[in-house]
C-alpha positions in Angstrom: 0.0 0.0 0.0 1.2 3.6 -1.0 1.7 6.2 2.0 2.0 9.4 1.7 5.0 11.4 2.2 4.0 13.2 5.5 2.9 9.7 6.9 6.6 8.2 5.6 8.2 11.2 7.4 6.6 10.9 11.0 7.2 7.0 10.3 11.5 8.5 10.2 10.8 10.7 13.1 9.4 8.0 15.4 12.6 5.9 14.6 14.6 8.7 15.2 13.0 9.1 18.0 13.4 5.6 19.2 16.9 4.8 18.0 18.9 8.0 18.7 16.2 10.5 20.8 15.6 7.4 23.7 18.1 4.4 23.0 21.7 6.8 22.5 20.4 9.8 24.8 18.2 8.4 27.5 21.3 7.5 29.4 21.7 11.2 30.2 18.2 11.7 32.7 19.3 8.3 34.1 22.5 8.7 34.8 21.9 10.5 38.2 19.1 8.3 39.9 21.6 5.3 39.0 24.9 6.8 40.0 23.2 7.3 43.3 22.0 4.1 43.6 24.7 1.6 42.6 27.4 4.3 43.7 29.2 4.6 40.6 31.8 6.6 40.3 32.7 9.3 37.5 34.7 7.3 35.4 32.5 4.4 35.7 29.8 6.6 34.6 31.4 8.2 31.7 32.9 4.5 30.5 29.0 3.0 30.1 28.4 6.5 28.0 31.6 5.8 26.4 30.6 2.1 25.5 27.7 3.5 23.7 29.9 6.2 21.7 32.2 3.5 20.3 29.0 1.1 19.3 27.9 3.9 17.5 31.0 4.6 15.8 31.2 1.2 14.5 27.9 0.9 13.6 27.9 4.0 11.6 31.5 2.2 9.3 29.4 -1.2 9.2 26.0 0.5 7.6 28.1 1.4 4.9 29.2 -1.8 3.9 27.0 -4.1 1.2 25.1 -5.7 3.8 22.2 -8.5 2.7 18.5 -8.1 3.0 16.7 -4.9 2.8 17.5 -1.6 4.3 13.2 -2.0 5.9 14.7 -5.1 7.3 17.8 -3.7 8.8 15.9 -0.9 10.2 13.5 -3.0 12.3 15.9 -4.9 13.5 17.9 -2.3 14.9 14.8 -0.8 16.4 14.0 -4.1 18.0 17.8 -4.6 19.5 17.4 -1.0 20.6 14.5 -1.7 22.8 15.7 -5.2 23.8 19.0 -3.5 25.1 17.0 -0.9 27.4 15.0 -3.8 28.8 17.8 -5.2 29.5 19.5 -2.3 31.4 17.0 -2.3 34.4 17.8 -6.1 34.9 21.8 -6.7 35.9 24.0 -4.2 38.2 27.1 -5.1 36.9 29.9 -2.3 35.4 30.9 -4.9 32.4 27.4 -6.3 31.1 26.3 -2.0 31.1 29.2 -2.0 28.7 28.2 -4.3 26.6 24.9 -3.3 26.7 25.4 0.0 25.7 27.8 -1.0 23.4 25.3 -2.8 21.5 22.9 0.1 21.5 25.4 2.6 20.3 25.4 -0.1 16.6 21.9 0.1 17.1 21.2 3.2 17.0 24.2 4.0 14.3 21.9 1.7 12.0 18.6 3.1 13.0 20.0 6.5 12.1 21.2 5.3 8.8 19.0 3.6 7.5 16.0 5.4 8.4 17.3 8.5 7.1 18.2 6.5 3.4 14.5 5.1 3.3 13.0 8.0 4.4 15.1 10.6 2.2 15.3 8.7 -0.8 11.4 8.2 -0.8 10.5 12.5 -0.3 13.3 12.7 -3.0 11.1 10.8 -5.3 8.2 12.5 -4.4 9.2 15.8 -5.0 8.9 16.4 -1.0 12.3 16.8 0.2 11.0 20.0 3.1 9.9 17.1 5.0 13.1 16.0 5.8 13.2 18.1 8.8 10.0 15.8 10.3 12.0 13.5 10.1 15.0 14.3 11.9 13.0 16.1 14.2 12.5 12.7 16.0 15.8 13.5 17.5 14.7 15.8 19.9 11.0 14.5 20.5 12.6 11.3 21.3 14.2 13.2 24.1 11.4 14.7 25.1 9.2 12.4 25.8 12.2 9.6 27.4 12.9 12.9 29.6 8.7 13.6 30.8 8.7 10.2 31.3 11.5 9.4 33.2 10.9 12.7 35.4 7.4 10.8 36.4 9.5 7.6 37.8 11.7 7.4 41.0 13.6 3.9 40.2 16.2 3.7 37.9 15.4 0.0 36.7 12.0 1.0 36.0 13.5 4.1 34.1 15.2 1.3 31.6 12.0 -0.3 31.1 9.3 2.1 30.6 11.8 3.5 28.0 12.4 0.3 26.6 8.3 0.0 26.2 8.4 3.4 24.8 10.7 2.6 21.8 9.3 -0.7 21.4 6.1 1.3 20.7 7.7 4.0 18.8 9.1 0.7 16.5 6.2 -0.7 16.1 4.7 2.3 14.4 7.6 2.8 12.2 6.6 -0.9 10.8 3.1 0.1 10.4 4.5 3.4 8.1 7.2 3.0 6.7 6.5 0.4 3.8 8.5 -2.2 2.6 10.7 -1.3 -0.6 9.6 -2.2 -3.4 12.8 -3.3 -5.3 16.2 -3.7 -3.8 18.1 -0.4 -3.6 21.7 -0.6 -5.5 24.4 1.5 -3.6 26.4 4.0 -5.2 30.2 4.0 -4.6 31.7 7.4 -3.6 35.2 8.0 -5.1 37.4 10.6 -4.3 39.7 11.8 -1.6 37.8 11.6 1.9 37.1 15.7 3.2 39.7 15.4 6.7 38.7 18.9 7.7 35.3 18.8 7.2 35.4 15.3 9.1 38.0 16.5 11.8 35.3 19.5 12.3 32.0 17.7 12.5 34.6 15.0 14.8 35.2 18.4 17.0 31.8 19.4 17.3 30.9 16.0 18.3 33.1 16.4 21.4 31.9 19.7 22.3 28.6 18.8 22.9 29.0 14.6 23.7 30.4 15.3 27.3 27.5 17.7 28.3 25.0 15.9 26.7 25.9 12.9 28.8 26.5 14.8 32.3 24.3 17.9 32.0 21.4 16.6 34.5 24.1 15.6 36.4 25.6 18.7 36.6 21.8 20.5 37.2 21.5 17.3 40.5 25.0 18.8 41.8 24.5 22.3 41.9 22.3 23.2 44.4 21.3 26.3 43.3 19.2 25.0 40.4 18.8 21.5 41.6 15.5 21.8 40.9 15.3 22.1 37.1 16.6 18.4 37.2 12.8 17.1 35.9 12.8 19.5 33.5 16.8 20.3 31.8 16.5 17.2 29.6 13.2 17.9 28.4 14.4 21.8 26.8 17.2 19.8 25.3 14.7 18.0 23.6 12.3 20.9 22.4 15.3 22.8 21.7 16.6 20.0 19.0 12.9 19.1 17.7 12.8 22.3 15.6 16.3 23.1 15.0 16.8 21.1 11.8 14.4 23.7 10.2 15.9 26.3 11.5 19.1 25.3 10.2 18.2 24.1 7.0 16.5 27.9 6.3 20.1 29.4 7.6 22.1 27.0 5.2 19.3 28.0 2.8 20.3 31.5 2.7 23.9 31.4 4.1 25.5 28.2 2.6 25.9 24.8 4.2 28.9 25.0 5.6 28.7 28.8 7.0 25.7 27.6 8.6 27.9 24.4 10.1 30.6 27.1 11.2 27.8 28.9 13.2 26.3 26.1 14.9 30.0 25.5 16.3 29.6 29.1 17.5 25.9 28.7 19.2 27.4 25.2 20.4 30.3 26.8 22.5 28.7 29.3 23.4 26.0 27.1 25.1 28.0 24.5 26.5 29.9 27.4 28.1 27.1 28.7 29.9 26.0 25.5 30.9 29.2 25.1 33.3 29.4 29.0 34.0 
């Protein structure tokens, strides 16, 4: 059955949402309530966030490789590891399985990003409806939304895991329900040419401005007693702050150039991560 663009586009943002908005980023809101309880320390904390950084990184160099089956196929399944690995979060205390688990959901989420965007984009190329891109990878941020409302309503970090384990596996099982199954196999295109270093060295920088405080930032609002307080609701502006922002940055790279627009959002981003900590 056909769908229509806009219903192909909130299909992309709900596996945005669940693959990168709750499975990568939920760790952040949790981090606190399970630091306290299991009495992790810092560097035990930032190794599990870690773990998740290098799955990613290696999930991102294996989606580009010929794999079999269809990209539909691959998509689901990441979705379903994604929500399997949450679950499973809530259910062992020890340092070396939360590696592993994260681990795992990092490559999960690396596919879920890929090939969601590729079945998504591809299909409002051919229709002529390429504006809705930004639906789509507005998922991002209403992934973190709703993982951060919800997780401000709960007390217990094991039944943090879980309810956002339940809320992907939802989230996934819409994405099955819109996003249709291809309807031939999709050839990929090799990309020759020299690799661009400093474009990759400064999309690798701006990844570790904002990494660290994206991981410790309601951490850092639980710590200082002063705002304290805003600890139910810091993750959630994260998340309304990122919903819109591909628009927004799409019309500035629409009037300004691509990567003027990049070189700006490296501006905003130090600029925000500085007053975060000042």
């Amino acid at each position: 059955m056909n769908k229509s663009p806009l219903t192909i586009a909130v299909g992309g943002l709900l596996a945005m949402a669940a693959g990168i908005g709750v499975g990568r980023f939920v760790y952040a809101p949790i981090l606190p309530p399970m630091v306290e309880a299991l009495h992790l320390s810092k560097s035990e904390a930032g190794l599990i966030a870690s773990a998740n950084f290098v799955g990613y990184l290696a999930g991102a160099i294996v989606a580009t490789l010929p794999l079999p089956g269809s990209r539909r196929t691959w998509l689901l399944g990441a979705l379903a590891a994604n929500a399997a690995g949450l679950a499973a979060m809530g259910l062992t205390n020890a340092l070396t399985l939360f590696l592993v688990l994260r681990l795992v959901a990092g490559f999960a989420s690396a596919f879920a990003l890929i090939f969601s965007s590729a079945l998504v984009l591809d299909r409002l190329a051919q229709a002529g409806r390429t504006g809705l891109s930004a639906v789509h990878f507005a998922g991002v941020g209403t992934g973190i939304v709703a993982s951060a409302a919800l997780v401000a309503t709960l007390a217990d970090w094991r039944t943090m895991w879980f309810a956002s384990a339940a809320l992907a596996t939802v989230a996934a099982l819409a994405v099955a329900a819109l996003i249709p199954a291809e309807r031939q196999a999709t050839t990929r295109t090799k990309v020759s040419g020299n690799a661009p270093w400093p474009l990759i060295t400064a999309y690798g920088l701006f990844g570790f401005g904002y990494v660290i405080t994206a991981t410790f930032i309601v951490a850092q609002v639980r710590g200082s007693r002063e705002i304290a307080a805003l600890e139910p609701y810091i993750w959630v502006l994260v998340g309304i702050g990122a919903a819109p922002s591909v628009a927004l940055w799409g019309a500035i790279a629409r009037r300004w150039g691509i990567l003027n627009g990049f070189a700006l959002a490296a501006v905003v981003e130090a600029i925000g991560i500085a007053a975060s900590v000042l």
